[in-house]
OpenMM code with the backbone's topology and positions (N, CA, C; nanometers):
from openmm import Vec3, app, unit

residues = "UNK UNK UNK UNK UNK UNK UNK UNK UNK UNK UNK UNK UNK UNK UNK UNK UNK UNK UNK UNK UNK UNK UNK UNK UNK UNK UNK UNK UNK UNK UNK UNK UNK UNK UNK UNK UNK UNK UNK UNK UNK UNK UNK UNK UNK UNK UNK UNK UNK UNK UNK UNK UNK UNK UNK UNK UNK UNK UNK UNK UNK UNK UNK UNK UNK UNK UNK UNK UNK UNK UNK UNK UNK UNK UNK UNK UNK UNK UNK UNK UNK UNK UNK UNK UNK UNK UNK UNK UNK UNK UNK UNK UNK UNK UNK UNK UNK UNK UNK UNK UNK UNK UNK UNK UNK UNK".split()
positions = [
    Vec3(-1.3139, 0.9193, 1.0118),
    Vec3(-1.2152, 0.8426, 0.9395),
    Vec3(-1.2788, 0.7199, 0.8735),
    Vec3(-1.3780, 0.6486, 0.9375),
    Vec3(-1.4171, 0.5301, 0.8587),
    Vec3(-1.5018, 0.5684, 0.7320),
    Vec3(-1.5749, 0.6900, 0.7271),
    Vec3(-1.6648, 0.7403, 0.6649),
    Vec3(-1.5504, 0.7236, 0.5101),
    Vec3(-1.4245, 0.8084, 0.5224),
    Vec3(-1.3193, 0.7891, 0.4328),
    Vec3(-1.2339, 0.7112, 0.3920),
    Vec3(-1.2336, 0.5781, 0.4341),
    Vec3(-1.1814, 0.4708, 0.4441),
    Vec3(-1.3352, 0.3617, 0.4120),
    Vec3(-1.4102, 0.3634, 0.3915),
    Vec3(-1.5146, 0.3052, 0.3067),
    Vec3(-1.5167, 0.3059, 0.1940),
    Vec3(-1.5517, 0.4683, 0.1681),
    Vec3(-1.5272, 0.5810, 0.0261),
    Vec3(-1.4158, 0.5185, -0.0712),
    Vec3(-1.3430, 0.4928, 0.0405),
    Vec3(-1.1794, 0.4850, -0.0696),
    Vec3(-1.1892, 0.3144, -0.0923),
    Vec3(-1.2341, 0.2403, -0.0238),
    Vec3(-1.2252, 0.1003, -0.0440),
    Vec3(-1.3482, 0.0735, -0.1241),
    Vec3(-1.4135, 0.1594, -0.1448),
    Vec3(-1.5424, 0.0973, -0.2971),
    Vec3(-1.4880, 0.1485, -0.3997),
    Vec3(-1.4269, 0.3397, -0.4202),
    Vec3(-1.3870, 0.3405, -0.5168),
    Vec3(-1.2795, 0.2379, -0.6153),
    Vec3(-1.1677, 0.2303, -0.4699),
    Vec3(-1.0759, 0.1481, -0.5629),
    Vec3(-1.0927, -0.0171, -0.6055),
    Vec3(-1.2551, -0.0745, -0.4887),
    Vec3(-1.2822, -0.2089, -0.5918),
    Vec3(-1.3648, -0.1671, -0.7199),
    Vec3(-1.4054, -0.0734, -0.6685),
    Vec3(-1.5045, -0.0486, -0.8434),
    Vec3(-1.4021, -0.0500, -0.9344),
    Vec3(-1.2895, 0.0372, -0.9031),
    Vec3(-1.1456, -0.0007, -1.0257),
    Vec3(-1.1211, -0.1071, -1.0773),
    Vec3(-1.0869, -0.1946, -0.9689),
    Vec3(-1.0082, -0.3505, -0.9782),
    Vec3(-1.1524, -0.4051, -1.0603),
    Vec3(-1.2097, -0.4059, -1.0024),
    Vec3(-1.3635, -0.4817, -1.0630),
    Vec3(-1.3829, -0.4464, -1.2203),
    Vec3(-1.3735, -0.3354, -1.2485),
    Vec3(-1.3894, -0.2486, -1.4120),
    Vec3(-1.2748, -0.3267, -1.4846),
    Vec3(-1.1305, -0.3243, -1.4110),
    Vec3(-1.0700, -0.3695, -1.4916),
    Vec3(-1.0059, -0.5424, -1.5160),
    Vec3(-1.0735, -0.5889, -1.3918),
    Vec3(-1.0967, -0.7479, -1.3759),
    Vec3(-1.1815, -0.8328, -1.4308),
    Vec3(-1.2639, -0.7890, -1.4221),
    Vec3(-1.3877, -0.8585, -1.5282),
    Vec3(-1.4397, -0.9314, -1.4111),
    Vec3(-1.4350, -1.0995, -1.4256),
    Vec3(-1.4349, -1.1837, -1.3411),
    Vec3(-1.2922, -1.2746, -1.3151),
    Vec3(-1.2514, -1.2212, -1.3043),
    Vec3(-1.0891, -1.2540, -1.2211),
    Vec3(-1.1029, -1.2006, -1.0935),
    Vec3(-1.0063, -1.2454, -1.0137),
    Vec3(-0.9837, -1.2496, -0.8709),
    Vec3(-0.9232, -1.0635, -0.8651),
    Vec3(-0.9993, -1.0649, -0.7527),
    Vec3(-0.8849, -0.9350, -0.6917),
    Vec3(-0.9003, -0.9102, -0.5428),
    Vec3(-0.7940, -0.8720, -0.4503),
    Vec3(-0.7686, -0.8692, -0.3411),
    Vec3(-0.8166, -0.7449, -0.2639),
    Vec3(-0.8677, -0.7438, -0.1966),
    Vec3(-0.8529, -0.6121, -0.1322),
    Vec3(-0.7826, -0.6425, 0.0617),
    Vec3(-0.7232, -0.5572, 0.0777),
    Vec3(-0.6361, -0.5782, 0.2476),
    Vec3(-0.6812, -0.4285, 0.2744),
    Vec3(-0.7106, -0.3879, 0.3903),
    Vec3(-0.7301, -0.3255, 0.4922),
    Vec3(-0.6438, -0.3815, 0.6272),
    Vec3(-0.5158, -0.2391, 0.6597),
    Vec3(-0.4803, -0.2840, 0.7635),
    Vec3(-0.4212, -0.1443, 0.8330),
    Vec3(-0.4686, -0.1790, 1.0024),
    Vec3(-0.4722, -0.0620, 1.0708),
    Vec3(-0.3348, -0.0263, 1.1383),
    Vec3(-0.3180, 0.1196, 1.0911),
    Vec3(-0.1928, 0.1171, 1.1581),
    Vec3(-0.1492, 0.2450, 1.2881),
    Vec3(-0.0562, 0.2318, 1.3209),
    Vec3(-0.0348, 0.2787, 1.4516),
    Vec3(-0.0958, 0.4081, 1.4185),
    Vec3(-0.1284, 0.5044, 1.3310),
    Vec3(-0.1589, 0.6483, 1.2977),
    Vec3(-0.2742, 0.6378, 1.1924),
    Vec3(-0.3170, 0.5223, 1.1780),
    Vec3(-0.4305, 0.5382, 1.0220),
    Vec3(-0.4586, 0.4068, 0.9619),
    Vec3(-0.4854, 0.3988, 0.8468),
    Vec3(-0.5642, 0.2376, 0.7949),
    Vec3(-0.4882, 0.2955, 0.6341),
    Vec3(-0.4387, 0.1407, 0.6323),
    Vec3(-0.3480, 0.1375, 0.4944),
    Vec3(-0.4361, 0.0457, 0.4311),
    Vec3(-0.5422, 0.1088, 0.2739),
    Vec3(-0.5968, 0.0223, 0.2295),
    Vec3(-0.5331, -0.0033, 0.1027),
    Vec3(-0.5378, -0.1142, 0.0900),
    Vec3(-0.4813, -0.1712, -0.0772),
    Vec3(-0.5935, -0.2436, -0.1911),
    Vec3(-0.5614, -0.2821, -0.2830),
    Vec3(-0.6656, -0.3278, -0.3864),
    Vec3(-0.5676, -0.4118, -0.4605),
    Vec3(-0.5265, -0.5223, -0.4934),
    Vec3(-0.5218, -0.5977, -0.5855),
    Vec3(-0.5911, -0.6168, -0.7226),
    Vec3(-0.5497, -0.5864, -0.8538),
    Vec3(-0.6149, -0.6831, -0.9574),
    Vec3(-0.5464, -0.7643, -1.0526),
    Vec3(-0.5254, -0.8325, -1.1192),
    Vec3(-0.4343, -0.9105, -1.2614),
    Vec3(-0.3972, -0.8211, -1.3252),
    Vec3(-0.4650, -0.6984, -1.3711),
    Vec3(-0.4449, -0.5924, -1.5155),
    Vec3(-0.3392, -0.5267, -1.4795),
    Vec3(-0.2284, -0.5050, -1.6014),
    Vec3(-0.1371, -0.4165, -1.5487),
    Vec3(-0.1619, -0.2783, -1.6030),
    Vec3(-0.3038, -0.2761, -1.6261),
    Vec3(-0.3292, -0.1694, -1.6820),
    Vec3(-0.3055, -0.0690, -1.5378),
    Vec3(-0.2600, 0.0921, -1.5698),
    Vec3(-0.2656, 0.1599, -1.4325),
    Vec3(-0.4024, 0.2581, -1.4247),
    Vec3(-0.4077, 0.2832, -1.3082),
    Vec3(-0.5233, 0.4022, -1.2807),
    Vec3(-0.4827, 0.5306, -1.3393),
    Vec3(-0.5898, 0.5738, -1.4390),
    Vec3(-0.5780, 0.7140, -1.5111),
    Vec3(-0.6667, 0.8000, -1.4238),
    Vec3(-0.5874, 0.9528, -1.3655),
    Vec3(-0.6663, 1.0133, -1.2988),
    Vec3(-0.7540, 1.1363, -1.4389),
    Vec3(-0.8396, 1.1559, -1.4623),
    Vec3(-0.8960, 1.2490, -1.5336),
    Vec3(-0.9091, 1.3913, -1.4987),
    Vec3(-0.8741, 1.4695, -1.5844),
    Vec3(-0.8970, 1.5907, -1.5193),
    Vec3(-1.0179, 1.6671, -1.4440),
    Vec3(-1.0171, 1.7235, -1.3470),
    Vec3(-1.1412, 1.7446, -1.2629),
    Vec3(-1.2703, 1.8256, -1.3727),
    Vec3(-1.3920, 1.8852, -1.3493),
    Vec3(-1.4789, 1.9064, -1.4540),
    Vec3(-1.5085, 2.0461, -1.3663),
    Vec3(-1.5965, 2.0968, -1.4616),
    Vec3(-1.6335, 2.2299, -1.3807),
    Vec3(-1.7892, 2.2175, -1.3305),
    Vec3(-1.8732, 2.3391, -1.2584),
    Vec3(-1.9943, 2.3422, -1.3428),
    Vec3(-2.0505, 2.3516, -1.4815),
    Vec3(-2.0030, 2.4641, -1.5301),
    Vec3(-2.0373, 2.4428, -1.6757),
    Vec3(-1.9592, 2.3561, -1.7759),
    Vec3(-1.9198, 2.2398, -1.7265),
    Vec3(-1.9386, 2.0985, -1.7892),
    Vec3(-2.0254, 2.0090, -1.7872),
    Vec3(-2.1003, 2.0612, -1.6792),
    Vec3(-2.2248, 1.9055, -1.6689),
    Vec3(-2.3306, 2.0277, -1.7140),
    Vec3(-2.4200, 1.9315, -1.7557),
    Vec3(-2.5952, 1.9857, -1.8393),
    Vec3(-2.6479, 1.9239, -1.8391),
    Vec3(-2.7709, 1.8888, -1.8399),
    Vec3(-2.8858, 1.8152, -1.8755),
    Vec3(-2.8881, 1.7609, -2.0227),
    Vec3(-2.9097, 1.6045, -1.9601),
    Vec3(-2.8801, 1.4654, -2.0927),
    Vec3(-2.9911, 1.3754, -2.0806),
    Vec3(-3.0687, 1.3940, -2.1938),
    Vec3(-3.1837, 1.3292, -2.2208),
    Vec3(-3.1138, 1.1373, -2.1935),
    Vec3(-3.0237, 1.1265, -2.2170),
    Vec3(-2.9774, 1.0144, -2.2418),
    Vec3(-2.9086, 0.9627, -2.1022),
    Vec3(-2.9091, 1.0262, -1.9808),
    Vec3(-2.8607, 0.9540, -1.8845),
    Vec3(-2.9218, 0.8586, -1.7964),
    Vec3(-3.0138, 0.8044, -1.8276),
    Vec3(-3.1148, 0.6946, -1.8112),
    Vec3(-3.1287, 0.6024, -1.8618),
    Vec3(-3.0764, 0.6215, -1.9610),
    Vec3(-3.0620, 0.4957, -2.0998),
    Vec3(-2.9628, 0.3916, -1.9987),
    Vec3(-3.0021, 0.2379, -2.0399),
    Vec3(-2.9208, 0.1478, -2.0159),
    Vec3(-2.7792, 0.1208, -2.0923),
    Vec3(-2.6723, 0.1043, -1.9980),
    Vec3(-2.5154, 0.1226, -2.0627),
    Vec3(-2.5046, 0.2937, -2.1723),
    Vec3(-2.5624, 0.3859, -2.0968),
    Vec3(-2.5369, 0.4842, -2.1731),
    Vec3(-2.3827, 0.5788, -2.0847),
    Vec3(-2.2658, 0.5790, -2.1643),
    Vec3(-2.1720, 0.6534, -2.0480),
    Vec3(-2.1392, 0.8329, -2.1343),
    Vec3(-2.1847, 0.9421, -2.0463),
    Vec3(-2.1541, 1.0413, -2.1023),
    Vec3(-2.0007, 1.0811, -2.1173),
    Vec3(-1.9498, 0.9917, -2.0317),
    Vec3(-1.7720, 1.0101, -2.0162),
    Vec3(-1.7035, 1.1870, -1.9330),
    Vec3(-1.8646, 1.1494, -1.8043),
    Vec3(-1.8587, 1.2245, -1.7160),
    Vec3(-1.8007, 1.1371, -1.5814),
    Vec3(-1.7645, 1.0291, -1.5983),
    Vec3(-1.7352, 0.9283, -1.5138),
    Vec3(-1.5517, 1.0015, -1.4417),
    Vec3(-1.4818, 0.8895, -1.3549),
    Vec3(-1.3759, 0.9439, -1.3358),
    Vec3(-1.3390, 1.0392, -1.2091),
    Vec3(-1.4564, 1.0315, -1.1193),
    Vec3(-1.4307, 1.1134, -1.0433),
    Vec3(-1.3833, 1.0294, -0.8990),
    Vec3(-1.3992, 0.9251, -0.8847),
    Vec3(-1.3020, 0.8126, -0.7928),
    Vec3(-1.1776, 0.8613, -0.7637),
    Vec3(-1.0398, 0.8598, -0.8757),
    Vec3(-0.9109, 0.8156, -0.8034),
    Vec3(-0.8956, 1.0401, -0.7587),
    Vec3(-0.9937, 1.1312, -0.7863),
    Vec3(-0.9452, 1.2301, -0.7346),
    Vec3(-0.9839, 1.2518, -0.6014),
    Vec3(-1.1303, 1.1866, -0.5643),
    Vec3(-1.1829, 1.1351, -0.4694),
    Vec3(-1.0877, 1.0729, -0.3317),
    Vec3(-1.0044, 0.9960, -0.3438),
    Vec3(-0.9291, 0.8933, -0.2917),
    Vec3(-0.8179, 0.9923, -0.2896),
    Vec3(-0.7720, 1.1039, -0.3924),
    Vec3(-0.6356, 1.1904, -0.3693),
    Vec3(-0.6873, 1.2563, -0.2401),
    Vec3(-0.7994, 1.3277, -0.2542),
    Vec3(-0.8371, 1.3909, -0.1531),
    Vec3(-0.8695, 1.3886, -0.0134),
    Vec3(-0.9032, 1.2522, 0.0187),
    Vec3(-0.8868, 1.1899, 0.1368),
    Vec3(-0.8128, 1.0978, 0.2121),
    Vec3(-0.6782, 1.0875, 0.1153),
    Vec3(-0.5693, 1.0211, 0.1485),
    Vec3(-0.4832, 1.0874, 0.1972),
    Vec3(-0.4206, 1.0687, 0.2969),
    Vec3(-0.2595, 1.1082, 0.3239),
    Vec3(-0.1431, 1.1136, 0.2474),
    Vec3(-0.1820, 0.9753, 0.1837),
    Vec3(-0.0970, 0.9207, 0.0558),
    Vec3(-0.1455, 0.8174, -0.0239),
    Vec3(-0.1060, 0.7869, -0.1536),
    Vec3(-0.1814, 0.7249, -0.2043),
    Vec3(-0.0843, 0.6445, -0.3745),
    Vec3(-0.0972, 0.5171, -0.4028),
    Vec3(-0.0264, 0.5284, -0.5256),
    Vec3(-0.0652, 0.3667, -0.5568),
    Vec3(0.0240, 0.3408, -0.6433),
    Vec3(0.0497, 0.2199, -0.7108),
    Vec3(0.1791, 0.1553, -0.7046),
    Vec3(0.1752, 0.0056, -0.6988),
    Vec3(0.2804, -0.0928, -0.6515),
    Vec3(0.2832, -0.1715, -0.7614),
    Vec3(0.3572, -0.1812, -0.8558),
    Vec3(0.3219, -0.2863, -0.9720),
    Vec3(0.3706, -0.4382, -0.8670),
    Vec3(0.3085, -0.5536, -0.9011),
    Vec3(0.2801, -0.6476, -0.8694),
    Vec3(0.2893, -0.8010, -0.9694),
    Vec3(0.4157, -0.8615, -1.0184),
    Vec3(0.3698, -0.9371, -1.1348),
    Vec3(0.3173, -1.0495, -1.0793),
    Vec3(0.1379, -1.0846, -1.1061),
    Vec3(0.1077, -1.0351, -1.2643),
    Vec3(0.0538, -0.9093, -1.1868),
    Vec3(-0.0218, -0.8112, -1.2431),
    Vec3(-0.1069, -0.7362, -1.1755),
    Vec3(-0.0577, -0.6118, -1.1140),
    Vec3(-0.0994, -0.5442, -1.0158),
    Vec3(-0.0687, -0.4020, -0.9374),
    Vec3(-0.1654, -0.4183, -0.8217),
    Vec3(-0.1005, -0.3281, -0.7340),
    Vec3(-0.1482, -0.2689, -0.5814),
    Vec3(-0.1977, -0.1657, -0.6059),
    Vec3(-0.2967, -0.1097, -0.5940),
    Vec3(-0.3705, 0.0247, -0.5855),
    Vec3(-0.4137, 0.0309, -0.4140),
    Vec3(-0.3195, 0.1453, -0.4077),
    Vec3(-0.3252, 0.1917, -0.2362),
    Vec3(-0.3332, 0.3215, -0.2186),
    Vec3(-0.4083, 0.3592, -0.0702),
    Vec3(-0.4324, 0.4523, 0.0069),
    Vec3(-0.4118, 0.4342, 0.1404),
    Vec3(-0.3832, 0.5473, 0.1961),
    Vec3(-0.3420, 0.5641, 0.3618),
    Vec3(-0.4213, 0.6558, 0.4215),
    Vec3(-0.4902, 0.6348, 0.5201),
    Vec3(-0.5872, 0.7522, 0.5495),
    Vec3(-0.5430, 0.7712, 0.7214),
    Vec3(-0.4839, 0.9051, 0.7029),
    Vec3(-0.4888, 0.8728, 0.8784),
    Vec3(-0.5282, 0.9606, 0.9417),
    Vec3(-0.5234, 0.9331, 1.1157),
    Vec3(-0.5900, 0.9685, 1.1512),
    Vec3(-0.5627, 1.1053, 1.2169),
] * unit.nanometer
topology = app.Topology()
chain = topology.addChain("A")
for resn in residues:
    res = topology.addResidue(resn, chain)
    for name in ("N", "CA", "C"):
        topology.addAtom(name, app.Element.getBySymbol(name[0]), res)
């Protein structure tokens, strides 16, 4: 369980962080009688877009994935990540801002 409850608390600051810039954002971890309810705070009311999953024959070899700030817009694989090891999982709008949460139990 912690292994998945790590997982899910970097993906969703890498979120808040992408879409915070340098603004504040919260993150709470709290354990509950059956599991760990993690949340994420940021300002943006932008919401989390899940992308559709990819196949094998979507990824190939890219001379260019080494390049600095190069994005193939193979990215996106976080909030399906977090579906998958959640119990439950969603968004709380928050003014200003939103809750991005997961429940992982046990």
């Amino acid at each position: 369980m912690a292994d998945s409850v790590l997982l899910i608390v970097a993906e969703l600051v890498t979120n808040a962080v992408r879409v915070a810039g340098e603004r504040e954002i919260r993150v709470r971890c709290v354990r509950e009688v059956r599991g760990v309810l993690v949340a994420v705070w940021d300002p943006a009311e932008e919401r989390p877009v899940t992308r559709p999953l990819m196949g094998p024959g979507d990824i190939g070899a890219d001379a260019r994935a080494l390049d600095d700030g190069y994005d193939d817009g193979t990215g996106g694989w976080g909030l399906p990540l977090v579906q998958a090891l959640a119990s439950a999982c969603g968004v709380t709008g928050a003014a200003p801002g939103k809750w991005v949460w997961a429940r992982v139990s046990c």
